[in-house]
One Martini backbone bead per residue (centre of mass of N, CA, C, O) as a GRO file, in nm:
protein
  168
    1UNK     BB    1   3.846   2.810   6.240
    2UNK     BB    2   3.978   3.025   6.020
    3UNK     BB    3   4.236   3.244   5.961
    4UNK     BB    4   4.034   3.497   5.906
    5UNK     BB    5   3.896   3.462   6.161
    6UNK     BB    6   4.124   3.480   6.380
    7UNK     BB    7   4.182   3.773   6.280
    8UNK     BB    8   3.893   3.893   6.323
    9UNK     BB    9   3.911   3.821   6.622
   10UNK     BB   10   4.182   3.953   6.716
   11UNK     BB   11   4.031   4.276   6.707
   12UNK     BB   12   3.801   4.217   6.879
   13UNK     BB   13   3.981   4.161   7.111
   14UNK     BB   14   4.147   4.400   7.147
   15UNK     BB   15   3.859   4.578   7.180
   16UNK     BB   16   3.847   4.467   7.469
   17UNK     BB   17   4.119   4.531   7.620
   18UNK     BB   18   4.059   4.859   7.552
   19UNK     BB   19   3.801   4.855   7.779
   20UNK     BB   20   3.951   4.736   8.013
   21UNK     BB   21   4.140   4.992   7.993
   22UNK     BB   22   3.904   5.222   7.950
   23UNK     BB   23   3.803   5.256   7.629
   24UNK     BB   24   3.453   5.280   7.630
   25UNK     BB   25   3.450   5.456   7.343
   26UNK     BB   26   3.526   5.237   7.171
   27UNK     BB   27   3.404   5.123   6.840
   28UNK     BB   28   3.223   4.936   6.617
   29UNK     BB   29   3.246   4.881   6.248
   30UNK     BB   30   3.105   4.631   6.074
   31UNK     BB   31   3.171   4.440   5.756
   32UNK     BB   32   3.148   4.383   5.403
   33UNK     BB   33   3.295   4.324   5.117
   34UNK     BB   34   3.162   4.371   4.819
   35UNK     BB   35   3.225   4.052   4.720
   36UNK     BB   36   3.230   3.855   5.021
   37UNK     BB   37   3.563   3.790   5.099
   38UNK     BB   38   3.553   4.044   5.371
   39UNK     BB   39   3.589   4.132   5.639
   40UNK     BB   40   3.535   4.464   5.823
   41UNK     BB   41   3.686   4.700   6.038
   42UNK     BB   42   3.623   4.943   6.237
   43UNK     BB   43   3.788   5.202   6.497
   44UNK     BB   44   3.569   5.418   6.699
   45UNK     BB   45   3.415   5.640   6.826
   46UNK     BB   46   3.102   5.713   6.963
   47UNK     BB   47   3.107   6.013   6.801
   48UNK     BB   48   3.120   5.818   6.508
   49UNK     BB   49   2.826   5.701   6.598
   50UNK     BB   50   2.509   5.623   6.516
   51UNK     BB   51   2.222   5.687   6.638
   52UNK     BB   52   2.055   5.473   6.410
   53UNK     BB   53   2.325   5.321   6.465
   54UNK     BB   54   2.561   5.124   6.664
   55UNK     BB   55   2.754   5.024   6.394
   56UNK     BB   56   2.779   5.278   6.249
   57UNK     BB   57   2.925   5.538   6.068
   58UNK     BB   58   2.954   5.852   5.999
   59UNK     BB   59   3.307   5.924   5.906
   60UNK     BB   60   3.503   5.707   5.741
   61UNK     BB   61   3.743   5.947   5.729
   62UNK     BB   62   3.779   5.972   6.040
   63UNK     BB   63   4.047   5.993   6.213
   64UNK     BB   64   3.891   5.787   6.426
   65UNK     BB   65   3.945   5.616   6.228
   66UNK     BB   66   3.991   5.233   6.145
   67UNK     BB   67   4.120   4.978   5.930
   68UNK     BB   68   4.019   4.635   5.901
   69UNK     BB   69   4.102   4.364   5.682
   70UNK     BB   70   4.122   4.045   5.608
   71UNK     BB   71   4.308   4.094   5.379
   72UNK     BB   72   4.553   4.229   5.531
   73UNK     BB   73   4.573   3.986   5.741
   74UNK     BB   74   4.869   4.028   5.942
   75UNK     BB   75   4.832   4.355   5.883
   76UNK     BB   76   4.721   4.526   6.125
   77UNK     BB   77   4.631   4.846   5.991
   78UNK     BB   78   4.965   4.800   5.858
   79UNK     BB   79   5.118   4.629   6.015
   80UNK     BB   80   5.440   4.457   6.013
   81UNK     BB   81   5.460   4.361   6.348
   82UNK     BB   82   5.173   4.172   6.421
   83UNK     BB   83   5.193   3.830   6.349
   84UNK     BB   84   5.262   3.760   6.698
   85UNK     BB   85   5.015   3.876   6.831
   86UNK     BB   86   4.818   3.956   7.053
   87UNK     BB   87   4.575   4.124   7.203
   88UNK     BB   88   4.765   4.291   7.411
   89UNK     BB   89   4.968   4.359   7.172
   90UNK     BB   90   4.757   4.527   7.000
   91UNK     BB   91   4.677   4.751   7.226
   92UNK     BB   92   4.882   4.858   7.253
   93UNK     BB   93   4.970   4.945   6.960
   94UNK     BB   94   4.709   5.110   6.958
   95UNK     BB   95   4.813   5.355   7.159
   96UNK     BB   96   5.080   5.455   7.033
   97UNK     BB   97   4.960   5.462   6.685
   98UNK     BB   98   4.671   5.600   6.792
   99UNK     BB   99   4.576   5.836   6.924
  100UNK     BB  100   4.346   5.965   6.734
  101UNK     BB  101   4.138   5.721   6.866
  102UNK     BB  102   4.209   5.707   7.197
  103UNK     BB  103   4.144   6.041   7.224
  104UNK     BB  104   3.844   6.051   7.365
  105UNK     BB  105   3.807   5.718   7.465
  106UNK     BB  106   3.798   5.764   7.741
  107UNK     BB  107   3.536   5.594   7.910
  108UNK     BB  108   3.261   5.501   8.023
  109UNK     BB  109   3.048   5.213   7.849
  110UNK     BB  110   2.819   4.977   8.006
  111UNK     BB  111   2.665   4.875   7.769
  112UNK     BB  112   2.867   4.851   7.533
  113UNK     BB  113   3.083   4.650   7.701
  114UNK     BB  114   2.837   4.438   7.722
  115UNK     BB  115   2.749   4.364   7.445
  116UNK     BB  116   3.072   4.322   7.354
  117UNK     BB  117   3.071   4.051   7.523
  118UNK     BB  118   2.846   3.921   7.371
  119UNK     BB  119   2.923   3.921   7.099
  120UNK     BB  120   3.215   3.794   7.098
  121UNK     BB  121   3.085   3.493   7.158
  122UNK     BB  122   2.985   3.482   6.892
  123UNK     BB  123   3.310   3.496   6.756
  124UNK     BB  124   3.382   3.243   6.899
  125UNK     BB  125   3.205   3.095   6.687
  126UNK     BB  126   3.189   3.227   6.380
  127UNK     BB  127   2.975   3.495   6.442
  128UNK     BB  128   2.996   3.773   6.267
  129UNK     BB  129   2.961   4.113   6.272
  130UNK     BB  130   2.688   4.312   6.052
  131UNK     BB  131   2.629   4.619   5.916
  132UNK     BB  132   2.730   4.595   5.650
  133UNK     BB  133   2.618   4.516   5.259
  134UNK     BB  134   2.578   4.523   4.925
  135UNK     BB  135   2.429   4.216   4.909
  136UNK     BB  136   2.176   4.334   5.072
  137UNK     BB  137   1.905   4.323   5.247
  138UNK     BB  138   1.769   4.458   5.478
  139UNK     BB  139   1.740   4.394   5.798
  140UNK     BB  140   1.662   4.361   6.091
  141UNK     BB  141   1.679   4.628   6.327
  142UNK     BB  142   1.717   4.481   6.617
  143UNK     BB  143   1.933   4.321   6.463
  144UNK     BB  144   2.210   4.231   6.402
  145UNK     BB  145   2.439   4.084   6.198
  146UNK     BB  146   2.556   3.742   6.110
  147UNK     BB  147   2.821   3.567   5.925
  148UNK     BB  148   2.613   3.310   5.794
  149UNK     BB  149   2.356   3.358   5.989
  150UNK     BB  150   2.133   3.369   6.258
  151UNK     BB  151   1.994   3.668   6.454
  152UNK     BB  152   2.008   3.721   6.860
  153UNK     BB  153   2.152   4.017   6.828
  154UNK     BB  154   2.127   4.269   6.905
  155UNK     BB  155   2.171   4.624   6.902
  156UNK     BB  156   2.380   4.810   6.990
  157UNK     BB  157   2.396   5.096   7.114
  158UNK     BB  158   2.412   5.421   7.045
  159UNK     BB  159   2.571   5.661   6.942
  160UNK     BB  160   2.603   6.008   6.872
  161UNK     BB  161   2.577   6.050   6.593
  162UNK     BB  162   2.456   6.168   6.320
  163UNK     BB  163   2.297   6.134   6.012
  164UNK     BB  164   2.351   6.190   5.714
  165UNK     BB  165   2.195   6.357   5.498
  166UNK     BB  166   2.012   6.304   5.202
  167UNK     BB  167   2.040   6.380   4.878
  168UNK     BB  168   1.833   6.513   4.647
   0.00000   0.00000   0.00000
């Protein structure tokens, strides 16, 4: 596993950590970025994934939602002390530091909390959930996509949020 996969392993630990201590209605919107040489993950909660897909975004930019890229290497969120964190230290301060992303976000959703188990194994071999990218075909619906795979991982359990109606 190379750099930035292990950083990019360390995120989705952290969000493992925090539904062991009771946070799993936080969920991650996993994708890559445009020119295809980052991945990237959104951490936020249930309200803001969509029911149609339950690894995307309902609203990019709203409060409860956080993002990191492994572009920005070991500053995890843009936190600048973070670089010797492992998974348990970076779920502390990610509760001291964003409250606005886990209030709310306390409560079991064990459909969701065992999926992220069983993907989590998945990225600890190599293998990263990827829910959307601009350079692709649409994938199978039934499966995620992972990272440079093919994939035989569900799809996540639907989030709450509708999605936004297409403009005409």
């Amino acid at each position: 596993m190379d750099r930035l996969q292990r950083r990019a392993l360390l995120v989705l630990q952290m969000v493992h950590e925090l539904h062991k201590q009771g946070y799993q209605l936080l969920r991650i919107a996993p994708g890559m970025s445009a020119s295809g040489c980052h991945w990237r993950c959104a951490v936020t909660q249930r309200a803001n994934i969509r029911r149609d897909n339950g690894a995307m975004l309902a609203d990019y930019g709203a409060p409860a939602a956080v993002h990191y890229t492994t572009g920005q290497e070991d500053a995890y969120f843009g936190w600048t002390d973070a670089q010797e964190d492992d998974a348990p230290e970076l779920a502390r301060k990610f509760t001291e530091r964003l409250p606005e992303v886990v209030d709310g976000a306390f409560g079991d959703d064990w459909a969701y909390a065992g999926w992220y188990a069983r993907m989590l194994g998945y990225a600890e071999r190599g293998m990263f959930p990827v829910a959307y990218a601009d350079w692709w075909e649409p994938p199978n619906p039934r499966f995620l996509p992972l990272w440079g795979h093919e994939s035989d991982l569900p799809m996540p359990p639907p989030g709450d949020a509708e999605p936004e109606e297409e403009a005409l």
